[in-house]
KOLGUDREN-321295 format. One record per residue (C-alpha): residue in one letter; x, z, y. Coordinates in nm, 2 decimals. Layout:
<nodes>
   residu        x        z        y
        a        X        Z        Y
...
</nodes>
This chain:
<nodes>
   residu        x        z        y
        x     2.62     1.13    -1.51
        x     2.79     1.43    -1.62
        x     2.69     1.69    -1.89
        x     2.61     2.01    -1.77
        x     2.91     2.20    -1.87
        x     3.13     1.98    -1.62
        x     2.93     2.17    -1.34
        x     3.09     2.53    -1.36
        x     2.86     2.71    -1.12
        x     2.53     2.63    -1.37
        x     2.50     2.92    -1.54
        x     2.22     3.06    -1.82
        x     1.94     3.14    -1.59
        x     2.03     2.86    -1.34
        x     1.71     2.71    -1.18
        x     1.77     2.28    -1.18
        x     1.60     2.05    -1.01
        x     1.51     1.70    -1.23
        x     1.51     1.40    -1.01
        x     1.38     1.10    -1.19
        x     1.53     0.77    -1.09
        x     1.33     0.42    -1.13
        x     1.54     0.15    -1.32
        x     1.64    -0.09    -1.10
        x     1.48    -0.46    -1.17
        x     1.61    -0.77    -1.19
        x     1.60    -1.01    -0.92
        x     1.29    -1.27    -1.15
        x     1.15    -0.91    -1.25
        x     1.10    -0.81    -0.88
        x     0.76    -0.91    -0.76
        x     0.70    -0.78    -0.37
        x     0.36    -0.65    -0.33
        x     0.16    -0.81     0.00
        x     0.01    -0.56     0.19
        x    -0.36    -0.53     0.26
        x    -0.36    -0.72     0.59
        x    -0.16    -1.03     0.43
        x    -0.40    -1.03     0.16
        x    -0.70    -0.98     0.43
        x    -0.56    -1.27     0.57
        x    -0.51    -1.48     0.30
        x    -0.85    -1.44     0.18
        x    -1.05    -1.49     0.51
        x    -0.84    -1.84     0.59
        x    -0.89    -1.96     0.24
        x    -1.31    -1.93     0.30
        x    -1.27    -2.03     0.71
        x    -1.06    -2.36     0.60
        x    -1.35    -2.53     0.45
        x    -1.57    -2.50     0.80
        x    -1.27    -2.51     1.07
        x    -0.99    -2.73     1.15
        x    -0.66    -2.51     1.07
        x    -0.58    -2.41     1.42
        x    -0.94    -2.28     1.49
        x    -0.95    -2.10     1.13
        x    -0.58    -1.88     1.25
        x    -0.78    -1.82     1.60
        x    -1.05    -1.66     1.42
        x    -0.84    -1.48     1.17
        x    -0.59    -1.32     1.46
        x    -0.90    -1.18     1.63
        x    -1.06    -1.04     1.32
        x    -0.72    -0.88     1.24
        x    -0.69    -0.78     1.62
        x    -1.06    -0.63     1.63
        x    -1.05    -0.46     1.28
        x    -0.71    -0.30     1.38
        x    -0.86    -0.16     1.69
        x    -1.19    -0.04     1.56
        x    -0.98     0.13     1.26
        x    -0.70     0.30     1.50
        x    -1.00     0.45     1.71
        x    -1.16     0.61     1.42
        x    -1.22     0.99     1.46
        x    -1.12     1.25     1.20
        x    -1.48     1.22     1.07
        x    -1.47     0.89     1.02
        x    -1.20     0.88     0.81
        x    -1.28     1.14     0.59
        x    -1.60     1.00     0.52
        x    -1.43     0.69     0.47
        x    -1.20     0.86     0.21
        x    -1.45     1.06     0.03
        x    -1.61     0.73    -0.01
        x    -1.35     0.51    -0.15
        x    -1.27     0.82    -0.39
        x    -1.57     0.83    -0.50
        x    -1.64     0.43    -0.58
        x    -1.27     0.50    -0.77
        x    -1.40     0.75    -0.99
        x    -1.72     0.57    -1.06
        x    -1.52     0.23    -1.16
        x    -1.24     0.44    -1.37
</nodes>
């Protein structure tokens, strides 16, 4: 908040570091972003809801969430570079 000649130890020569802060939004400007499980979620119990009553449509979706978390946590180091060089590659081919 002060100019640089307030700070007596910056000299000619001195090296400075820039930081770069994000204006802050308003409260109606902040929108929270919903993270990929939520929106996993969301999207699986909007398609099961038309075949299954509600509480058989959040059974299903807890153990597809429970199963997919699993299988994902026990994915070697090859997997998920495979899996990233993938994904990379579909971005560049969109972009």
């Amino acid at each position: 908040e002060n100019p640089l000649s307030f700070y007596p130890g910056i000299k000619d020569g001195s090296k400075l570091n820039l930081v770069v802060k994000k204006i802050a939004q308003g409260p109606s400007e902040e929108k929270p972003l919903k993270s990929g499980i939520i929106l996993l979620r969301e999207s699986v119990t909007k398609i099961l809801k038309h075949y299954y009553s509600e509480s058989e449509t959040e059974s299903i979706v807890n153990e597809m969430v429970k199963d997919l978390k699993h299988k994902v946590n026990n994915l070697s180091y090859d997997d998920l570079e495979r899996l990233a060089t993938a994904l990379i590659q579909d971005q560049e081919s969109i972009g």
